[in-house]
VOMAR-18731 format. One record per residue (C-alpha): x, y, z; residue number from 0. Coordinates in nm, 2 decimals. Example, Ala and Ser with C-alpha at 12.3 -4.5 7.8 and 13.67 -1.06 7.14 Angstrom:
2
<u->1.23 | v->-0.45 | w->0.78 | num->0>
<u->1.37 | v->-0.11 | w->0.71 | num->1>
END
This chain:
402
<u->1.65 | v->3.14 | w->-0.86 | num->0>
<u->1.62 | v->2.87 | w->-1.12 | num->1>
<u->1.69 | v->2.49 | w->-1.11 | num->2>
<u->1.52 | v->2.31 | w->-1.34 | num->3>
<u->1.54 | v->2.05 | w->-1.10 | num->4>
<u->1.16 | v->2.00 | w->-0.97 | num->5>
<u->1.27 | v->1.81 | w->-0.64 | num->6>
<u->1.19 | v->1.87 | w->-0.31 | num->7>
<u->1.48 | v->2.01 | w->-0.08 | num->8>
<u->1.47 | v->1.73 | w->0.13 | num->9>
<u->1.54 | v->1.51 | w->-0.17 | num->10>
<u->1.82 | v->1.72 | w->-0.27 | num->11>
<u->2.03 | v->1.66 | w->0.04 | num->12>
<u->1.93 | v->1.33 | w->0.04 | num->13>
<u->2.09 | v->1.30 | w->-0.30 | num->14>
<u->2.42 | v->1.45 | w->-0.25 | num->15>
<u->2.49 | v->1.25 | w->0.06 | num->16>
<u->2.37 | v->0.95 | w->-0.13 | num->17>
<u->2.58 | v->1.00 | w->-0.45 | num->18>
<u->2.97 | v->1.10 | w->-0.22 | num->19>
<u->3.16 | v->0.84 | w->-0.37 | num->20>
<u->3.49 | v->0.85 | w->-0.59 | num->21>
<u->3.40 | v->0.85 | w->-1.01 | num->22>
<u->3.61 | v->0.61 | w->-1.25 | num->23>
<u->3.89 | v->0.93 | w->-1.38 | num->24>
<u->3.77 | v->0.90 | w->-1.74 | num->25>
<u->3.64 | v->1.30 | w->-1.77 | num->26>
<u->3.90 | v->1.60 | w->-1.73 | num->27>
<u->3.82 | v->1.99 | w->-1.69 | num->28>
<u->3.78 | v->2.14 | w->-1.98 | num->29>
<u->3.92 | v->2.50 | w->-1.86 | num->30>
<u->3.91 | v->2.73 | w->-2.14 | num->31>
<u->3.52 | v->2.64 | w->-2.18 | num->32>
<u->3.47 | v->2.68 | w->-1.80 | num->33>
<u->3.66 | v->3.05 | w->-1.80 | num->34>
<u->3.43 | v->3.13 | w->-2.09 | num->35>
<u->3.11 | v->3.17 | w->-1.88 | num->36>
<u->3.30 | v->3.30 | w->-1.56 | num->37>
<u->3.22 | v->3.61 | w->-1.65 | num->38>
<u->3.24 | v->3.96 | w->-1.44 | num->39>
<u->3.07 | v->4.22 | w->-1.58 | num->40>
<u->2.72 | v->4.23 | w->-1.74 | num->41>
<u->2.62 | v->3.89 | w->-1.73 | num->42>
<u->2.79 | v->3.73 | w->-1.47 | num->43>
<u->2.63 | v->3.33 | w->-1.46 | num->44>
<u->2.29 | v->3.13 | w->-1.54 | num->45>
<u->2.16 | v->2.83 | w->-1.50 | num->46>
<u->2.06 | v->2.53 | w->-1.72 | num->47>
<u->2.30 | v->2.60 | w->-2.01 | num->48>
<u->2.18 | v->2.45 | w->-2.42 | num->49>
<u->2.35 | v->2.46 | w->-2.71 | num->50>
<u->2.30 | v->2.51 | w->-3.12 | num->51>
<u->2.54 | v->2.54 | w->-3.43 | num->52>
<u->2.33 | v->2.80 | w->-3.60 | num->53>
<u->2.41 | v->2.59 | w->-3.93 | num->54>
<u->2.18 | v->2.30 | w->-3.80 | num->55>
<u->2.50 | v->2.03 | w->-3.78 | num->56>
<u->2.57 | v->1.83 | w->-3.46 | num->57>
<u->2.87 | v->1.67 | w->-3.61 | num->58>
<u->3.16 | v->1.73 | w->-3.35 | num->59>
<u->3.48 | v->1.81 | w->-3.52 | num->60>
<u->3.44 | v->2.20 | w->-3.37 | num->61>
<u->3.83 | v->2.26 | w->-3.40 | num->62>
<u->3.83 | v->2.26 | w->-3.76 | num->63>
<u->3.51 | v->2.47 | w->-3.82 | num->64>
<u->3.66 | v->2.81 | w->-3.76 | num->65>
<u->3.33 | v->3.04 | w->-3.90 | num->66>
<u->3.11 | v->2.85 | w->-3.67 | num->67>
<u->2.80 | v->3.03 | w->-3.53 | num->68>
<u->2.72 | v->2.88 | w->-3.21 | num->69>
<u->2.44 | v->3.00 | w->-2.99 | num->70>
<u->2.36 | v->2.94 | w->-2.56 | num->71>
<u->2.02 | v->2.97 | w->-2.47 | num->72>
<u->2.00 | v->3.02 | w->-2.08 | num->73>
<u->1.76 | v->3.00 | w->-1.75 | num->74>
<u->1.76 | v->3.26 | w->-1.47 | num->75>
<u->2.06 | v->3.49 | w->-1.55 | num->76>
<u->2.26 | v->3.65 | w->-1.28 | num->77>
<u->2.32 | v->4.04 | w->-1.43 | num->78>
<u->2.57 | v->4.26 | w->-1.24 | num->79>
<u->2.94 | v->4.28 | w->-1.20 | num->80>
<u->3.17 | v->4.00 | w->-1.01 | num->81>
<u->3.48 | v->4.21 | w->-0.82 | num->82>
<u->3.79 | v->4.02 | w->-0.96 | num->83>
<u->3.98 | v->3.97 | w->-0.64 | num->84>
<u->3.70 | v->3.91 | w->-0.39 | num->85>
<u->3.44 | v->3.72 | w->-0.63 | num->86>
<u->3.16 | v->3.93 | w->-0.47 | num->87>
<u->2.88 | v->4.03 | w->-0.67 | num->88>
<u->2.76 | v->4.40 | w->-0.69 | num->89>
<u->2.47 | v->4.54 | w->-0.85 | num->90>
<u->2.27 | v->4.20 | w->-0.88 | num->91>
<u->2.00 | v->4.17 | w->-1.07 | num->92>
<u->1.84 | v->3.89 | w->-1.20 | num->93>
<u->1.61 | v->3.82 | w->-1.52 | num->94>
<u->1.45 | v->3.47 | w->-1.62 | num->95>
<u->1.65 | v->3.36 | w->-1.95 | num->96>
<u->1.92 | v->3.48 | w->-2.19 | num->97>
<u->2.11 | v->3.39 | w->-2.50 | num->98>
<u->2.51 | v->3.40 | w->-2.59 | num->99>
<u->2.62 | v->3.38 | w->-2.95 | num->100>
<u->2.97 | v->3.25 | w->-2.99 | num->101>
<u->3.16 | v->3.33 | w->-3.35 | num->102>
<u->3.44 | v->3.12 | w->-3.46 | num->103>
<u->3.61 | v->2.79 | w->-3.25 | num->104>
<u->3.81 | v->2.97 | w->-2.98 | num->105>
<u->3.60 | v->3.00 | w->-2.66 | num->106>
<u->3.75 | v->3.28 | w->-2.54 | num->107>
<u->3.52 | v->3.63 | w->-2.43 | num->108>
<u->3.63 | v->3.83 | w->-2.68 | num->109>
<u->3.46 | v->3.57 | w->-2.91 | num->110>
<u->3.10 | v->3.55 | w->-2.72 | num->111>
<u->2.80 | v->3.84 | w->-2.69 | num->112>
<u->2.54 | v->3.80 | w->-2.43 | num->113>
<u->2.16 | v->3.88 | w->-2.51 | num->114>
<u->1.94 | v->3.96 | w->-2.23 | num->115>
<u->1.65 | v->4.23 | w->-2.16 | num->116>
<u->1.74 | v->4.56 | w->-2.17 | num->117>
<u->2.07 | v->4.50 | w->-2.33 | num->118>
<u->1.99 | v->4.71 | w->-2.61 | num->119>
<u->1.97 | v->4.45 | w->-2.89 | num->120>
<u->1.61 | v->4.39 | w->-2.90 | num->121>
<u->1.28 | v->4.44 | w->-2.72 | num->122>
<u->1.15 | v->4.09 | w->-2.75 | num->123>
<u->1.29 | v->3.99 | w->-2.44 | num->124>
<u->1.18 | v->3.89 | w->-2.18 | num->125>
<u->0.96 | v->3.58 | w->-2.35 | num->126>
<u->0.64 | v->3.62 | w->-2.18 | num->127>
<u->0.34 | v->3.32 | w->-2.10 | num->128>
<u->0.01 | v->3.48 | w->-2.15 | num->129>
<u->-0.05 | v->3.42 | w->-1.74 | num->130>
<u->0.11 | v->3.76 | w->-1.61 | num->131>
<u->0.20 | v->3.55 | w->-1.32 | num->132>
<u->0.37 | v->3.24 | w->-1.48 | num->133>
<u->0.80 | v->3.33 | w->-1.63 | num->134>
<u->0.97 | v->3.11 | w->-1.87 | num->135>
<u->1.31 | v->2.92 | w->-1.85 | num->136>
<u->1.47 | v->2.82 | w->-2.15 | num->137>
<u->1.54 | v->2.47 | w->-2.25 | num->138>
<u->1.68 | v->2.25 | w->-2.54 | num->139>
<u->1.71 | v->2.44 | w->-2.90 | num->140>
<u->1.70 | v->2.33 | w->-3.22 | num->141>
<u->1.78 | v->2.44 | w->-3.59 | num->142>
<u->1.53 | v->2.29 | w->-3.85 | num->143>
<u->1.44 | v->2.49 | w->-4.23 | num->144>
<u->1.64 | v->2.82 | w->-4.09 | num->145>
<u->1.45 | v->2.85 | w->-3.76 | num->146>
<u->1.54 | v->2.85 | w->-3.45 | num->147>
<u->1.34 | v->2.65 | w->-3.22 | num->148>
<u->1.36 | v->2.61 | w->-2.83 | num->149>
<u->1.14 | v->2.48 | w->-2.54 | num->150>
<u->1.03 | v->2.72 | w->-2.28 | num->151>
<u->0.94 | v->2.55 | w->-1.96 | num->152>
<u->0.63 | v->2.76 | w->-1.81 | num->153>
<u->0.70 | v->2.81 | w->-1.42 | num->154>
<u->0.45 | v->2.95 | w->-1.11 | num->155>
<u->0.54 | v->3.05 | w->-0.79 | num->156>
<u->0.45 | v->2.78 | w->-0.50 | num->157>
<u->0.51 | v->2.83 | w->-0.21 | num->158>
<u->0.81 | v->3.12 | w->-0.03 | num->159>
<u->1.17 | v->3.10 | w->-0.06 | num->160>
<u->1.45 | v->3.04 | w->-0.27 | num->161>
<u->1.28 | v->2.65 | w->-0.38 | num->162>
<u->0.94 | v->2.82 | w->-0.38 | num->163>
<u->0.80 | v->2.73 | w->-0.74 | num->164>
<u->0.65 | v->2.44 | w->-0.98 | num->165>
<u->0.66 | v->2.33 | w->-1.38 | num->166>
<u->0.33 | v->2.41 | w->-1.44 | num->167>
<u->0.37 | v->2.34 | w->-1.86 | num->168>
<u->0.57 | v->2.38 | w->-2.19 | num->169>
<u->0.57 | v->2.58 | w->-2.47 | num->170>
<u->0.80 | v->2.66 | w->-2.78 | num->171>
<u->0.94 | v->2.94 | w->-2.93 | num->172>
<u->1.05 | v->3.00 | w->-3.26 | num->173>
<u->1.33 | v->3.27 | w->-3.39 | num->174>
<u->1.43 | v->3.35 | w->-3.78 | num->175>
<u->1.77 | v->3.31 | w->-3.83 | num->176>
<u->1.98 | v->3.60 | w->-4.06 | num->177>
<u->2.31 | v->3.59 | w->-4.14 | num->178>
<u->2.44 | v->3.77 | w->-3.83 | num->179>
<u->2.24 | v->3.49 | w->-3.59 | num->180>
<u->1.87 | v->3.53 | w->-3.45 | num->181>
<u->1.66 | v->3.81 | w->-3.54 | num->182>
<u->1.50 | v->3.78 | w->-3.14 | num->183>
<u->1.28 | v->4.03 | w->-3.26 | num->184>
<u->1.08 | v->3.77 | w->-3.49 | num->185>
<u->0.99 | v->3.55 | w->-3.21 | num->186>
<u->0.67 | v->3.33 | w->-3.25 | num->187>
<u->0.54 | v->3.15 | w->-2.99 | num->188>
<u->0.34 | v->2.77 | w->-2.95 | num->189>
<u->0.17 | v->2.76 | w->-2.69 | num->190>
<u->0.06 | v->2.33 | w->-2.57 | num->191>
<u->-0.26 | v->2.29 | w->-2.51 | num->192>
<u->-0.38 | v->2.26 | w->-2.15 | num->193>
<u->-0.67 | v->2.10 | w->-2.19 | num->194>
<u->-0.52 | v->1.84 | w->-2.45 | num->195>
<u->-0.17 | v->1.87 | w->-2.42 | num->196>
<u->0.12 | v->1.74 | w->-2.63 | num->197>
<u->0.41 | v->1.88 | w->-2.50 | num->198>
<u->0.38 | v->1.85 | w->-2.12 | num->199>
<u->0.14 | v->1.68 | w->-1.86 | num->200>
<u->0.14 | v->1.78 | w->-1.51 | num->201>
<u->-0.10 | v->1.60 | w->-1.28 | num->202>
<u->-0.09 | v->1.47 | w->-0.93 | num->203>
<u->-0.04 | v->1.10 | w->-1.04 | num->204>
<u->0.11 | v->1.18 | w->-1.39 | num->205>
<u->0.40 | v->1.37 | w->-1.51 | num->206>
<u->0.51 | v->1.38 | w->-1.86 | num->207>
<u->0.71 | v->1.67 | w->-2.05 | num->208>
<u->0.88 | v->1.67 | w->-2.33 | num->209>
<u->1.19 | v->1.96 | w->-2.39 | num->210>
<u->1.49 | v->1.80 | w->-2.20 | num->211>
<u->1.71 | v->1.70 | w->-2.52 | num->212>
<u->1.67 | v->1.68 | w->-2.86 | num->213>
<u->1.86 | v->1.41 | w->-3.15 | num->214>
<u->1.79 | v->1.54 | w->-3.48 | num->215>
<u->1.89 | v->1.21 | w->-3.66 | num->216>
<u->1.90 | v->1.37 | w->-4.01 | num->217>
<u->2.03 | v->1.39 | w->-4.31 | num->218>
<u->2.06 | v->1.72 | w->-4.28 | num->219>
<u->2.20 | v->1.77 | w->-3.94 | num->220>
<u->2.47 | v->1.54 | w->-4.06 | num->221>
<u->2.43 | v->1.24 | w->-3.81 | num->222>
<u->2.60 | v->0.96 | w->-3.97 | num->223>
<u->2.28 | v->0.71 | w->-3.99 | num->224>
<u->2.03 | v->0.90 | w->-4.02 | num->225>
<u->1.68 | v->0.77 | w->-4.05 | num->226>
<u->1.51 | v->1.12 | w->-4.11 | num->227>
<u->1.34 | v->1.17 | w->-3.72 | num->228>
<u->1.39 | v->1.43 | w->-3.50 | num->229>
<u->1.41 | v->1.27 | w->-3.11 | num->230>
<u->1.24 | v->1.45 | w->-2.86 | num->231>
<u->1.34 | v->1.40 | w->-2.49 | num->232>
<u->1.17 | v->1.43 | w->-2.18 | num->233>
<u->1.13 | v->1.26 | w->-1.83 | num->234>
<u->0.89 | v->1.11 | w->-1.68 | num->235>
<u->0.83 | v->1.09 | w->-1.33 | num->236>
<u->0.62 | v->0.75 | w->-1.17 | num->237>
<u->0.33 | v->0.83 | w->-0.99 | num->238>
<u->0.42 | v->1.19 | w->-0.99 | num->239>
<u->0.72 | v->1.13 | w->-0.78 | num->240>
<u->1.05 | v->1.32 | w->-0.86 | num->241>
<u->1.25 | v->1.09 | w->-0.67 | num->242>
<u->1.10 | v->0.80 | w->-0.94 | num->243>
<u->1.22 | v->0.96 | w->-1.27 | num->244>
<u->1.30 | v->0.81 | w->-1.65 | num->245>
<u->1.38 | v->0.93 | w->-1.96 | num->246>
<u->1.12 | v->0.95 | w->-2.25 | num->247>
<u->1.14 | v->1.01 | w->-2.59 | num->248>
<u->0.88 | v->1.15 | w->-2.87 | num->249>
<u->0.96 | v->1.15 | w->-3.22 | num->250>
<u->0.87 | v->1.32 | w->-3.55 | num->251>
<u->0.97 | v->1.48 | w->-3.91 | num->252>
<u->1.18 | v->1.76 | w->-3.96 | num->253>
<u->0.84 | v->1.92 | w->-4.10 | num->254>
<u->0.66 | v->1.85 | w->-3.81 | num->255>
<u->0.85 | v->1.95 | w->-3.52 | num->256>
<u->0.68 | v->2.29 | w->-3.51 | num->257>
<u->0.27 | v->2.14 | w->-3.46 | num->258>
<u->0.32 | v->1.87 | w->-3.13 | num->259>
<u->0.01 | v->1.72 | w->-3.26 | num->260>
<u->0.19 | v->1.54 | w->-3.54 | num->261>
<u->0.43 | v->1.36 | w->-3.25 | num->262>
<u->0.44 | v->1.01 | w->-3.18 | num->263>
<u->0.55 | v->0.91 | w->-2.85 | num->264>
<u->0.78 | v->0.57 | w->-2.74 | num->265>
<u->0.53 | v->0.35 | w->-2.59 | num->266>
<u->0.82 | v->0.05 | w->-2.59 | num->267>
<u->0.86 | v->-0.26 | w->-2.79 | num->268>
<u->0.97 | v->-0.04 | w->-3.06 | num->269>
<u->0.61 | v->0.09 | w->-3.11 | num->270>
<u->0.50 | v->0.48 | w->-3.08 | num->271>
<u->0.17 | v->0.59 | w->-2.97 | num->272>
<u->-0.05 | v->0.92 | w->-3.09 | num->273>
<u->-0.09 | v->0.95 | w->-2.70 | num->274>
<u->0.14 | v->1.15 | w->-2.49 | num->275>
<u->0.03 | v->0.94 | w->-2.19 | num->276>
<u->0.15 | v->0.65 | w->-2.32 | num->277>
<u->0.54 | v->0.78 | w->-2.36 | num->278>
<u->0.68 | v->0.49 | w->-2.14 | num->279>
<u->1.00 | v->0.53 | w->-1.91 | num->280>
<u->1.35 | v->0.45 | w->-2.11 | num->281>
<u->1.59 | v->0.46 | w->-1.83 | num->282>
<u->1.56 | v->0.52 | w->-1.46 | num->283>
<u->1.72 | v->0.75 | w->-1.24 | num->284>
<u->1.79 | v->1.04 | w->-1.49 | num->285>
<u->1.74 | v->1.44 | w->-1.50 | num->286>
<u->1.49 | v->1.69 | w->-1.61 | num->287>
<u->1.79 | v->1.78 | w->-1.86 | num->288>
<u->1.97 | v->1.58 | w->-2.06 | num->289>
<u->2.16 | v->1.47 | w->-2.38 | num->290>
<u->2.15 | v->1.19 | w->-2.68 | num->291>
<u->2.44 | v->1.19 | w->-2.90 | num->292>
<u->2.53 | v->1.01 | w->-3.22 | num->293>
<u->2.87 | v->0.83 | w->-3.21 | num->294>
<u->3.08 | v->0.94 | w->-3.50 | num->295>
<u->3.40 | v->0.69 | w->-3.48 | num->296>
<u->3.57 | v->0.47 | w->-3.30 | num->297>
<u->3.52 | v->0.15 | w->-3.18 | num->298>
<u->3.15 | v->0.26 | w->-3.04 | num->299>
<u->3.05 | v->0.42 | w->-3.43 | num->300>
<u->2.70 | v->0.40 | w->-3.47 | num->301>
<u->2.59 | v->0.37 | w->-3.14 | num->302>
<u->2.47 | v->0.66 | w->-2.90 | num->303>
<u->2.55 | v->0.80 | w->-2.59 | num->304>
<u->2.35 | v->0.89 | w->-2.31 | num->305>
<u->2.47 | v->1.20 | w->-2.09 | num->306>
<u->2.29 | v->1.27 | w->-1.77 | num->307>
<u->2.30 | v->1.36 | w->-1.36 | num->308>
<u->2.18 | v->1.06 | w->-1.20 | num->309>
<u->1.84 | v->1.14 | w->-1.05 | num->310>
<u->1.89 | v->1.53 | w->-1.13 | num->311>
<u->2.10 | v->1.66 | w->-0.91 | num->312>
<u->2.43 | v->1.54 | w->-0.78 | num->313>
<u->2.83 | v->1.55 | w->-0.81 | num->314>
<u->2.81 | v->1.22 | w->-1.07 | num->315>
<u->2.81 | v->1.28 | w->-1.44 | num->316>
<u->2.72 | v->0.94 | w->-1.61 | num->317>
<u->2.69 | v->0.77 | w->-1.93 | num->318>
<u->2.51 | v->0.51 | w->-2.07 | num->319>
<u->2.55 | v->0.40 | w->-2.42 | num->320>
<u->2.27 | v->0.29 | w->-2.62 | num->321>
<u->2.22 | v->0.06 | w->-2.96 | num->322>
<u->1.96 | v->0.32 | w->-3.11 | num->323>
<u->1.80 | v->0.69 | w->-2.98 | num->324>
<u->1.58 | v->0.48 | w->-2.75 | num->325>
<u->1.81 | v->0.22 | w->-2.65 | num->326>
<u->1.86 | v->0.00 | w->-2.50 | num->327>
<u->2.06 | v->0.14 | w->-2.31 | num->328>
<u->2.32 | v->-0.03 | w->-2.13 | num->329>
<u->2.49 | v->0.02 | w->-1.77 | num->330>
<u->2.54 | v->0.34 | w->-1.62 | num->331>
<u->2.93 | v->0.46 | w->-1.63 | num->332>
<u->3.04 | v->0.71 | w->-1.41 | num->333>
<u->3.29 | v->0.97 | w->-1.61 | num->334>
<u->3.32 | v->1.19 | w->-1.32 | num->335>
<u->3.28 | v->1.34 | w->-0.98 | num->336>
<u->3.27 | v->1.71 | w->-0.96 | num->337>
<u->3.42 | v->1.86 | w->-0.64 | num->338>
<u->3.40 | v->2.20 | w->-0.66 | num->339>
<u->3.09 | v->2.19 | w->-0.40 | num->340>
<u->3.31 | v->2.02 | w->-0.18 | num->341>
<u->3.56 | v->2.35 | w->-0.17 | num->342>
<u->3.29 | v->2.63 | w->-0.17 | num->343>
<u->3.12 | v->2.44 | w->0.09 | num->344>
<u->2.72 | v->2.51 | w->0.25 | num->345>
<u->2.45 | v->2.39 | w->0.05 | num->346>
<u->2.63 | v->2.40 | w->-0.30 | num->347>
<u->2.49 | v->2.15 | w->-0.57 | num->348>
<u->2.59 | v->1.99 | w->-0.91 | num->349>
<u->2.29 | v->1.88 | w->-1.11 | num->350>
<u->2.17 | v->1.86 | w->-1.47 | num->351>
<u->2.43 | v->1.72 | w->-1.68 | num->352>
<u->2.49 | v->1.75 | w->-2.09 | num->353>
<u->2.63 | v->1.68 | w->-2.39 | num->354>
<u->2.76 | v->1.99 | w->-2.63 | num->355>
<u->2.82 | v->1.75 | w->-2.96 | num->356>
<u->2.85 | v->2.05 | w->-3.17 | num->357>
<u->3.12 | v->2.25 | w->-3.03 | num->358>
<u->3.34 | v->1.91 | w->-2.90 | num->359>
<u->3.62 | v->1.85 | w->-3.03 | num->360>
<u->3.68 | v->1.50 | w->-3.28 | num->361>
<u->3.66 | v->1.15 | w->-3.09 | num->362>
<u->3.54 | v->1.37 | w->-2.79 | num->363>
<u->3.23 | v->1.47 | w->-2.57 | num->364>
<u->3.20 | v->1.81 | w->-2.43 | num->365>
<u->2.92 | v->1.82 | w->-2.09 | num->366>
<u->2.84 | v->2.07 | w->-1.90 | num->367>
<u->2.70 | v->2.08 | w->-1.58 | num->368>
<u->2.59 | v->2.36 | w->-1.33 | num->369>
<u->2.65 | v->2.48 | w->-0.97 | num->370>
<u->2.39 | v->2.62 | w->-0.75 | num->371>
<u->2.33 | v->2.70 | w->-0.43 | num->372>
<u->2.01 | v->2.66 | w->-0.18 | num->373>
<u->2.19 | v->2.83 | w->0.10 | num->374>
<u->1.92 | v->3.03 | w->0.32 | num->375>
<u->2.12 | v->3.35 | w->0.26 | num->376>
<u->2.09 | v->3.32 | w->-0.09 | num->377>
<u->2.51 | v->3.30 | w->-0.15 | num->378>
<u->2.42 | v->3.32 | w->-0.52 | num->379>
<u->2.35 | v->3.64 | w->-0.54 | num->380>
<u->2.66 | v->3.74 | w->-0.32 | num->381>
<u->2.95 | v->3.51 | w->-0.45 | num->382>
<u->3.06 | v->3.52 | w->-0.79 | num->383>
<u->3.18 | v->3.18 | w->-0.80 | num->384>
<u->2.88 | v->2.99 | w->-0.76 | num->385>
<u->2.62 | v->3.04 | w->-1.02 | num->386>
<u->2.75 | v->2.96 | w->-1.39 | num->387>
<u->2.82 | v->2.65 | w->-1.59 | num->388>
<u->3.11 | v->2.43 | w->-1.54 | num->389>
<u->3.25 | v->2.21 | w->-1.86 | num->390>
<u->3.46 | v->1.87 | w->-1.86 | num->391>
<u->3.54 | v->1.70 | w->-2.20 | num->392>
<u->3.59 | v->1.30 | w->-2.21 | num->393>
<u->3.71 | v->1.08 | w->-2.52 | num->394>
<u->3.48 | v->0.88 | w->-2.66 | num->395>
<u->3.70 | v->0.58 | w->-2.70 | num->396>
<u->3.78 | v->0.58 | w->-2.35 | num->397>
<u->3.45 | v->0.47 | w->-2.28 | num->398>
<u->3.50 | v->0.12 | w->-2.44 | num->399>
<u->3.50 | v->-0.19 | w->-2.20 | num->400>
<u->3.38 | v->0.02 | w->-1.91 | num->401>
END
């Protein structure tokens, strides 16, 4: 069962006791988004949802693009069916990523296709680390030169049980892109370097990876000052310690987001560092996923916002708002207070919220975040309303004076 989250259990119910208090109203549900991925039949929920306009814009704006290509890219995938009246799940099976391409503006199913193993479409899945024992979650895409790029977070198993695994490193996969989507079948992999790595470093007093978020603040990509660098997030956890993470950033060229080598890491004071060690923390407190957004309009133009879980996992979704892609960044504003774990109860969790600039609508923000369950009886696999992304949407402008 897939997190993304990298926390100890015990931390986890620390957090959500921790983090039970009432959220400023600013965020509403964004149904029609939510109803889109509460699927029953085939695949039936995920975890750790990204998102790409296969065009390589992030403008938002998504109502009035009505050929838009949008793809998902997905972590451990819940395959099956969902009974409609009782929510239970039948025929479970569960595979370690998937995609979903979405044609046109209307998030409606009859508008999405799902792309998993074994679904007939193509035999490239599932991605595979060259350790037969190691699986791959999926993390933040990209579009850059008609490629499709996106991290894959290399996991092991540690330990038993639902919890029982670790990040062990990162690598990145890259998919041609045709006129229909991705041709999965082209699939090219770059693997980081474990010895000397540039993507990820996992030691037991030092924790670095990249692959949380990405800014492309391009030209190309249409952000609105551009200054030609693709951001790269990541977190960065203190000592090793989960509990003690902040956001980091790397940086390169369009050109040279494919070779890690050629990144230059925020070492603060507005300098960058040929050292990944030296990737400083931005902001406290955040997630091991993540969003940086360019502010179109309004009275915040030209700024950026910060989307995030505070410390990973939680019913909070907060925003900070920051003068460039590394800040500063100022206070924290909470936009909302999920409580749907509240109503289905046990040992439910929120965690790992986002910003979806390219399919939000004008002067708005569209986050996701995800529900999961560390219940000994493993309820995911048994209750269809547990395990797939949720979706609110909050207006940009209402985030002024907060």
């Amino acid at each position: 069962m897939s997190t993304k989250l990298f926390l100890p259990v015990t931390f986890f119910l620390a957090l959500t006791i921790s983090f039970a208090f009432a959220a400023e109203p600013i965020a509403v549900p964004a149904n029609d988004w939510t109803a889109l991925l509460d699927q029953r039949d085939g695949w039936t929920g995920a975890d750790g949802i990204f998102s790409v306009n296969l065009d390589g814009m992030i403008q938002s704006g998504f109502e009035k693009r009505p050929q838009q290509q949008t793809l998902f890219v997905f972590s451990d995938t819940i395959l099956g069916k969902v009974d409609p009246e009782t929510l239970e799940r039948r025929n479970t099976k569960m595979v370690n990523h998937s995609f979903a391409l979405l044609c046109g503006n209307v998030p409606s199913s009859e508008n999405i296709r799902f792309i998993h193993e074994r679904d007939g479409v193509t035999t490239a899945l599932p991605l595979k680390p060259a350790d037969e024992n190691h699986w791959y979650w999926l993390s933040e895409c990209t579009v850059i030169h008609q490629n499709l790029y996106t991290f894959l977070f290399r996991i092991a198993r540690d330990g038993d049980g639902a919890f029982g695994f670790k990040h062990v490193g990162v690598d990145l996969a890259r998919f041609n892109l045709t006129a229909d989507g991705v041709d999965f079948d082209s699939v090219t992999l770059t693997l980081d370097n474990t010895r000397h790595p540039r993507i990820a470093l996992f030691r037991p007093k030092t924790v670095v990876a990249f692959g949380s978020g990405i800014l492309e603040n391009t030209k190309q990509s249409g952000s609105i000052n551009p200054d030609g660098y693709i951001y790269i997030y990541g977190y960065r956890d203190k000592d090793g310690k989960s509990s003690a993470r902040s956001l980091t950033a790397a940086r390169c060229l369009p050109q040279e987001f494919a070779d890690p080598y050629r990144w230059r890491y925020y070492a603060g004071n507005e300098t960058w560092s040929e050292n990944l060690q030296d990737a400083v923390g931005i902001v406290e407190n955040t997630g091991t996923e993540l969003s940086v957004t360019p502010i179109e309009s309004g009275k915040l133009r030209g700024k950026f916002a910060l989307v995030y879980t505070p410390g990973t996992i939680g019913s909070r979704i907060a925003v900070r708002i920051g003068e460039s892609p590394v800040g500063a960044f100022g206070r924290e504003i909470i936009v909302y207070e999920e409580t749907e774990t509240k109503r289905l109860g046990g040992k439910t969790f929120a965690y790992n919220a986002k910003a979806h600039p390219s399919i939000s609508k004008t002067g708005e923000l569209l986050i996701s975040y995800n529900i999961n369950s560390m219940d000994s009886e493993m309820r995911i696999f048994k209750e269809g309303g547990i395990y797939y992304p949720r979706f609110v949407t909050v207006k940009i402008d209402d985030l002024v004076d907060k």
